[in-house]
N, C-alpha and C positions, 0 to 999 in steps of 0.2 A: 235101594238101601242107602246111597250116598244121598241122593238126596234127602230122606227120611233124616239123615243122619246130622245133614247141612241146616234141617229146618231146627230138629233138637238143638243146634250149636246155635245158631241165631237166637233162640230164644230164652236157651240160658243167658248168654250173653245182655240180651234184652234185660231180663229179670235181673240181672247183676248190677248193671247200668243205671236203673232203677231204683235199686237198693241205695246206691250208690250218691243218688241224689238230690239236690239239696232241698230243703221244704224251707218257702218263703212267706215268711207272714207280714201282715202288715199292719200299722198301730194309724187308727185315726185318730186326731187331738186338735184341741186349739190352740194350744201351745207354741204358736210359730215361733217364738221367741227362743225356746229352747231346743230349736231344731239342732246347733252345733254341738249342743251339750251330749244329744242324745249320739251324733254321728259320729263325734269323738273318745265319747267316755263311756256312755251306757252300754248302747249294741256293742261295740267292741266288746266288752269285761264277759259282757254272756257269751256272743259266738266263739271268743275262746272255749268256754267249759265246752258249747254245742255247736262242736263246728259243722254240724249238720244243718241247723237250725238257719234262716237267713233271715235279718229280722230290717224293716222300710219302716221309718218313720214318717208319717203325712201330713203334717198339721196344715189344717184351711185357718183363714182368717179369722179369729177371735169372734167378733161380731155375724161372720157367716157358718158359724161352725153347726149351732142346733137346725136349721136349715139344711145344712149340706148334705148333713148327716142323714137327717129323718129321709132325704130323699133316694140318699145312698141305701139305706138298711131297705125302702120301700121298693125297692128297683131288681136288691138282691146281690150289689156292687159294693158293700160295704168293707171295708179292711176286715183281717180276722180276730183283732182286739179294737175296740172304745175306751177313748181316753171319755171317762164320766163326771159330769159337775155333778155337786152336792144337790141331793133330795129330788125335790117336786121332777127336774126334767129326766137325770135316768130313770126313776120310778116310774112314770110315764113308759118307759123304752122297754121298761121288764115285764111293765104288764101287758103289753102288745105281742108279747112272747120272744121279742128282739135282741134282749141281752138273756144270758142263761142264768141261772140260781146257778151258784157256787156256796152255798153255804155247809156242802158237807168239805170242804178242802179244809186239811187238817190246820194250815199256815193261816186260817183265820183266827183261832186259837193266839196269838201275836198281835190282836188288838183289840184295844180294850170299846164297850160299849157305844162310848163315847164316839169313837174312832169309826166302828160302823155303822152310828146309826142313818150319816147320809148315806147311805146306800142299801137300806135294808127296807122292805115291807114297815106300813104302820105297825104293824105286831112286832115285828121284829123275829119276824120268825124263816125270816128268806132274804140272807145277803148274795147280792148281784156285780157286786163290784170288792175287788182288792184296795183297798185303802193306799195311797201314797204318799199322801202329803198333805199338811195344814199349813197356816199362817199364826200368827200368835201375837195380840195386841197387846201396846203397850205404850212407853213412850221411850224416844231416842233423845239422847242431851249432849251436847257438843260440850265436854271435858274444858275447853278452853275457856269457853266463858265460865265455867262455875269455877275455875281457879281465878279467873280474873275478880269476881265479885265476891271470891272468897267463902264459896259456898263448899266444902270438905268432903260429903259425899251423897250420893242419891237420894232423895227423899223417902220415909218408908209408910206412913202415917199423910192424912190428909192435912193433918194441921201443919206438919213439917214442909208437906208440897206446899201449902199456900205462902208460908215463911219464905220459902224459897223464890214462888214468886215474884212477893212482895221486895223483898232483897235485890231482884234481876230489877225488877220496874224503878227500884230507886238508884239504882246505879248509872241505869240510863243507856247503856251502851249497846244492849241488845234488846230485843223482840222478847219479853218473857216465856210468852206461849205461843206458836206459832202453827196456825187455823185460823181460814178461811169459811163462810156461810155461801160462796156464792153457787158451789156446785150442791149443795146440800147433804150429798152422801156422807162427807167426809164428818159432818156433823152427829151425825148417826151412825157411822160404822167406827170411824174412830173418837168418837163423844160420845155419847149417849150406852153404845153396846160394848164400849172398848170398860169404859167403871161399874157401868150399870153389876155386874152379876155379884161386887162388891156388897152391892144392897142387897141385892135378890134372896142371894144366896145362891148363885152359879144354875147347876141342873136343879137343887128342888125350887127355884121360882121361874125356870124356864118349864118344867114337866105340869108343873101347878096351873100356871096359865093355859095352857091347853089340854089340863083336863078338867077346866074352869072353875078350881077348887081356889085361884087369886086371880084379881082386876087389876088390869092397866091403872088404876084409879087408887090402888091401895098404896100406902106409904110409899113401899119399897120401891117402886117404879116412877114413882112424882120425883124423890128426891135424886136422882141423878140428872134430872130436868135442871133442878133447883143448883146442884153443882156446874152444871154447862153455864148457866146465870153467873156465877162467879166468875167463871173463866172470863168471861170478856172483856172482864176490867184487866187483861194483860194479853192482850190480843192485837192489842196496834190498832190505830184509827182508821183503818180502810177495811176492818176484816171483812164492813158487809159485803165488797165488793173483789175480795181475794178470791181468787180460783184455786184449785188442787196444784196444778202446776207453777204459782205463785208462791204458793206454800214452800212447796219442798225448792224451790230456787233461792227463798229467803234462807231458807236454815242452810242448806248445802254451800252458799254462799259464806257461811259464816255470822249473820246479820240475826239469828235468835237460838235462844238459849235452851228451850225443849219442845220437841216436836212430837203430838199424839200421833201414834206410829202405829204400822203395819210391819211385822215380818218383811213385808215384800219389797220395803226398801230398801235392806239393808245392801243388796249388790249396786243398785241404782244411787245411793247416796258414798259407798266407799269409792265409787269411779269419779265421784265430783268433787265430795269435800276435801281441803286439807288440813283438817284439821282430827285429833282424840276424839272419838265418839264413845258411850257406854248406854246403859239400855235399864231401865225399872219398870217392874211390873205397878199396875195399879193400886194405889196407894191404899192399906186397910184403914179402917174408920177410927181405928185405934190399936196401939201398941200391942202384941201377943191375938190379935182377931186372928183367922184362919183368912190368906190371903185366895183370891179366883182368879183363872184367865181364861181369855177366850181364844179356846187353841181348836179354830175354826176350820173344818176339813174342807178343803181345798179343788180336790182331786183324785180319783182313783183309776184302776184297769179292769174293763169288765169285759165277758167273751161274748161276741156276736154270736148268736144261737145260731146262724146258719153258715158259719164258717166251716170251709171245707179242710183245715186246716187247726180243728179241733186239740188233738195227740201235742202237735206243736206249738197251738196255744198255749194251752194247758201248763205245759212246759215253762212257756217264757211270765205266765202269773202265778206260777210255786215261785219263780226264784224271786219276781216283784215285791212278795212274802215273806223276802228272806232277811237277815241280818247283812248280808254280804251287797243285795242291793242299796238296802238302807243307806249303809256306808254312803255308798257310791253317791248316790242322787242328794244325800244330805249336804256333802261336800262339794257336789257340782253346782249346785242351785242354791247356795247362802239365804237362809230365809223361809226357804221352805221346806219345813220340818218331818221326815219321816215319821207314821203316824204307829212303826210298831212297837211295841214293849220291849223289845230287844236292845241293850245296851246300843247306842250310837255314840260316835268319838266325832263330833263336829270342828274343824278345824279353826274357822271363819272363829277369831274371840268375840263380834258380835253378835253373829248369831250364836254363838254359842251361849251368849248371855241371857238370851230370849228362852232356848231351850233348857238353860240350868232352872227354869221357873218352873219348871214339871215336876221337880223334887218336892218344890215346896209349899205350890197353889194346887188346888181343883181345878180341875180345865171341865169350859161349859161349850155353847158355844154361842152364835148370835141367836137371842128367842126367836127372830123374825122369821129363820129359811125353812122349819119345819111345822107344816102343815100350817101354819098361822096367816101363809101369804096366797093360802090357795085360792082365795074367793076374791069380790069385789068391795070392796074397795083392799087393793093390797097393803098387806100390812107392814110390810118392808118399805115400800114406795111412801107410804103416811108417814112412817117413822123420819125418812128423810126428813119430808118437810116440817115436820111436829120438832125436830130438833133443830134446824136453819130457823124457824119460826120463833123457837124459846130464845137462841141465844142473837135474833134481831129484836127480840122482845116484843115482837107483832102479838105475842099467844103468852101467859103466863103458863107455868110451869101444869098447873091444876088445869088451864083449860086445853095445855094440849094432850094431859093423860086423857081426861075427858072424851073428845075428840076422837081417840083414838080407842078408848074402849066402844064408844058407840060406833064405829067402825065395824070392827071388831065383831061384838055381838051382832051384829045388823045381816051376819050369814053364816056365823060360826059357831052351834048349835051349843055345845059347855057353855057357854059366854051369855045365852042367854035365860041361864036360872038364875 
């Protein structure tokens, strides 16, 4: 009997212990950058509510992360949340059965279309990932030179932006526009797709193009070609030969007066400038137009389907859902904008400048990331060059829509009625 009695107590004991226990998840991301963010400000704010809950942030290297990963989830080693990039590569991870559908959690309800559609099925009938965060283009303007040349306040109109220009270029003392051709991107993500939706008309000329109901070819998408064309009469005499990190050292430096801008600089340029910074959305074609931005999703949380550690998943991507995260991550990471519908109070005034654009534009996002770049020749990768091309004037404006629709149709079935 004592012994019987001693095995019952050991194993209550056991079972209590147990209970008692902490459940340790773990987040895979590329994010290395934001590893302190997370170990100081995020995890903390949760393992308070759940101090049951233990939560490892992992990030691998940016450049090795889709690799890591795919071999991690293939092995069975994988953390019990994915930090997910936008479209083509987690949609690939969901159809392999590696990320779970989460589309019945109530907390998706908290963001809009837009917001899920990097992560959701072509149909859109199966989201796989928590939304967390976009970028938002646009351009940033060093307040010091436009008082210097007496420029009063942000441009809001394309003809007011060129005035403004032309006013910076004759004064002489700064850089008017400040971009570079030589990495290419920057020519197309922050040129080309940063006004572009201006003409489009935001989502109906990005959903039109890829249900091949409008052409690369038609007006709408020639003429922000034809706009890059103008920029370069205020771009400084070296732009062919500017790089991205050229770029932002001239304006941080003080040395140009507006820079076609990412969200993502806005931490990266408040550590360096000293100078007033402010922030304008893309300029309408005309006074009272309906203004677009491209409020480009970023990132989100999605659950490894073979996580053993599901219940406590679950847990830590309701609250990444929440208003309370929002908060958090809004204000830890300047720039990069919580994606849910829930009031956010962003502290950062510029990004918070970026973010007051959601009141008043459409937000689209770039046409290139969905479904457009799945084939050969990619259509993201063209776009680069098609826009480095226009504004070295190798390619006129007509031959690089051209170009690029024959691309295009050449494996992308709408595109070729």
């Amino acid at each position: 009997m004592k012994t019987t009695f001693s095995l019952a107590l050991a194993g209550m004991l056991l079972s209590t212990t147990a209970a008692l226990a902490d459940t340790t998840i773990t987040i895979e991301s590329w994010r290395n950058d934001d590893l302190t963010v997370w170990q100081q400000k995020i995890i903390p704010a949760f393992e308070k509510e759940h101090p049951d809950i233990k939560v490892k942030f992992v990030p691998s290297a940016p450049t090795e992360y889709n690799a890591a990963l795919n071999s991690k989830l293939d092995a069975g080693t994988a953390g019990d949340l994915i930090t997910c990039r936008p479209f083509d590569a987690s949609l690939a991870l969901f159809k392999k059965g590696q990320l779970a559908d989460l589309s019945d959690m109530k907390i998706m309800s908290n963001f809009s279309d837009v917001a899920k559609a990097a992560w959701q099925t072509d149909d859109a009938k199966h989201t796989f990932c928590v939304p967390m965060a976009s970028v938002i283009h646009g351009f940033i303007y060093n307040k010091d030179a436009f008082k210097d040349v007496g420029i009063d306040a942000a441009p809001k109109t394309v003809d007011e932006f060129y005035a403004d220009l032309d006013k910076i270029k004759k004064d002489g003392s700064y850089t008017p526009l400040d971009m570079g051709t030589h990495d290419q991107w920057e020519a197309a993500t922050m040129g080309y797709e940063n006004i572009g939706p201006t003409y489009w008309d935001g989502e109906k000329g990005r959903k039109a193009v890829i249900a091949g109901t409008e052409k690369l070819t038609d007006p709408q998408f020639v003429e922000p070609f034809k706009q890059l064309v103008k920029w370069t009469d205020y771009m400084g005499d070296g732009y062919k030969a500017q790089t991205y990190p050229d770029s932002q050292n001239l304006f941080t430096l003080g040395r140009a007066a507006i820079y076609p801008a990412g969200s993502w600089e806005i931490s990266v340029f408040e550590k360096q400038a000293d100078f007033k910074m402010g922030a304008f959305p893309p300029p309408v074609q005309k006074a009272g137009d309906q203004c677009y931005i491209s409020d480009q999703p970023d990132h989100a949380l999605g659950l490894n389907a073979a996580s053993k550690h599901k219940d406590a998943a679950m847990t830590f991507l309701k609250w990444v859902g929440s208003q309370e995260f929002a908060q958090i991550y809004g204000n830890a990471l300047p720039g990069f904008f919580p994606l849910t519908k829930e009031k956010v109070t962003i502290k950062d005034p510029l990004a918070n400048e970026f973010l007051s654009w959601r009141q008043s534009c459409k937000p689209t996002m770039r046409y290139t990331y969905q479904i457009l770049s799945r084939g050969t020749p990619n259509l993201e990768n063209a776009l680069w060059a098609a826009s480095a091309n226009v504004m070295n004037k190798t390619e006129t404006p007509e031959q690089a829509a051209e170009e690029l629709q024959k691309g295009l149709a050449s494996w992308y079935e709408p595109q070729q009625k």
